[in-house]
C-alpha positions as CSV (number, residue, x, y, z in Angstrom):
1,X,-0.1,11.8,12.2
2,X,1.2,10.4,9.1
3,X,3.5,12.5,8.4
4,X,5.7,11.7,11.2
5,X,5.0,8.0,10.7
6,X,5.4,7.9,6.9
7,X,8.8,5.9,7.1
8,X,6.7,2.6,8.5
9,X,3.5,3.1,6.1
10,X,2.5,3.2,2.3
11,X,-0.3,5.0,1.5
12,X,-0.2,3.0,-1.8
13,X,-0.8,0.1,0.2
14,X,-3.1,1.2,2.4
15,X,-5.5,2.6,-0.2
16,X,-4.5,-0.3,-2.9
17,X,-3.1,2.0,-5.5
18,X,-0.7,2.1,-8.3
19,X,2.0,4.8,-7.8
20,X,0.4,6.6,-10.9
21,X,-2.9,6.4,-9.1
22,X,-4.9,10.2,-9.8
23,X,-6.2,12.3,-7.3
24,X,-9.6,11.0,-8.7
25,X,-8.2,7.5,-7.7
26,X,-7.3,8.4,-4.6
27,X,-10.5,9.7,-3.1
28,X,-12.5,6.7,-5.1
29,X,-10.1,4.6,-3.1
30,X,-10.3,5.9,0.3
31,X,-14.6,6.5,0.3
32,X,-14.5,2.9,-1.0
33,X,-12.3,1.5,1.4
34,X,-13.6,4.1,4.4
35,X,-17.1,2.7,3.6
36,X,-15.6,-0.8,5.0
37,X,-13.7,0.0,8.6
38,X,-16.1,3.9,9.5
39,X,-16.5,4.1,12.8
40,X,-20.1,5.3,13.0
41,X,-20.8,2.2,11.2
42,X,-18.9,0.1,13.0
43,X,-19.4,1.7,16.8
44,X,-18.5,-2.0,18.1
45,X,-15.5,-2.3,16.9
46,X,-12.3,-0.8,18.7
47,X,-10.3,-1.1,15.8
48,X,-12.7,1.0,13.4
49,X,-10.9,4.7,13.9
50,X,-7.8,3.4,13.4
51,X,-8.2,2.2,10.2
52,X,-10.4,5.1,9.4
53,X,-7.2,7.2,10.5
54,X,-4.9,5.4,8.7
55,X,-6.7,5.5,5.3
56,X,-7.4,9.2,6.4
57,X,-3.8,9.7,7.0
58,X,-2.8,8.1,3.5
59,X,-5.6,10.0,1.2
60,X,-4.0,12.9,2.7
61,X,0.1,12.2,1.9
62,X,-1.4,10.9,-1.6
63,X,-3.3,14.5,-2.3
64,X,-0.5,16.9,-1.1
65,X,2.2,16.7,-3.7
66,X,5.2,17.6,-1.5
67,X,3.9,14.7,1.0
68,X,4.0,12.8,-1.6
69,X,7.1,13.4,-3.4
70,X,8.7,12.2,0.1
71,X,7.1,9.2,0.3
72,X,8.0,8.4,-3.3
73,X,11.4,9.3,-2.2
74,X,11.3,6.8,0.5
75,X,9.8,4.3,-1.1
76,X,12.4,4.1,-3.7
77,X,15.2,3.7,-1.1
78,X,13.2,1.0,0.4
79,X,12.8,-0.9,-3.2
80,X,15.0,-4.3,-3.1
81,X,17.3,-4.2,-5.9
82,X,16.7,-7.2,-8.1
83,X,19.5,-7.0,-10.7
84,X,21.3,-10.2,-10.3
85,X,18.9,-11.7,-7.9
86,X,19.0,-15.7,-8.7
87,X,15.4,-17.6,-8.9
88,X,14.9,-20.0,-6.4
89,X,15.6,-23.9,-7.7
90,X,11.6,-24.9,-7.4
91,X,10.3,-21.7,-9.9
92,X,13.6,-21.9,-12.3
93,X,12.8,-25.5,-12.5
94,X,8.9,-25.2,-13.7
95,X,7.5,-24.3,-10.3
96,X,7.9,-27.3,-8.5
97,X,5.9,-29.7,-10.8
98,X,8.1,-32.4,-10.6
99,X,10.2,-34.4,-13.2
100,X,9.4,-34.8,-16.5
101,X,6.1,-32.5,-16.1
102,X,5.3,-30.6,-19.4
C-alpha cells in the first residue's frame, strides 16, 4: 500500500506531474501512463502489476487531499536547501566550453 510506503515514493514522479497538477491531471496522467505498463496488456511481463500498482497507488495519494497534504509535507522536508549552494567550476565558468569560447 502506498500509504505505508509514501516516505520512499512521489506520486508526482511516478505520474509526471507538477505539484499543482488538478484532479483532472491526475487521472489524464495515470490512464495515460497505465495504458503503457496494464497487465492485461502486457500478460508477459512480470513487472506489469507492479507498475500498474504503483501508478494505482499514486493516482490514489494524489486524489485524497489528506494523503496528499502528507506527502506534500514530506516532500518539503526532503527538498535540498539551495541557499548558498556554490555552482560547480565547469557551469560557473560557461559550461565547460573551454577558454576563450564566446
Amino acid at each position: 500500500n502506498f500509504f505505508s510506503n509514501m516516505s520512499s515514493l512521489d506520486a508526482y514522479l511516478v505520474l509526471d506531474l507538477p505539484r499543482t497538477c488538478t484532479d483532472a491531471d491526475v487521472e489524464r496522467a495515470f490512464r495515460k501512463a497505465s495504458l503503457l505498463v496494464h497487465p492485461d496488456r502486457y500478460p508477459n511481463d512480470p513487472l506489469a502489476k507492479e507498475r500498474f500498482q504503483m501508478l494505482h497507488d499514486a493516482k490514489e495519494v494524489l486524489m485524497d487531499p489528506k494523503a496528499r497534504h502528507l506527502l506534500d509535507v514530506e516532500l518539503e522536508t526532503r527538498q535540498p536547501k539551495t541557499a548558498g549552494v556554490r555552482r560547480s567550476r565547469s557551469s560557473a565558468s560557461g559550461g565547460g566550453r573551454g577558454p576563450g569560447t564566446p
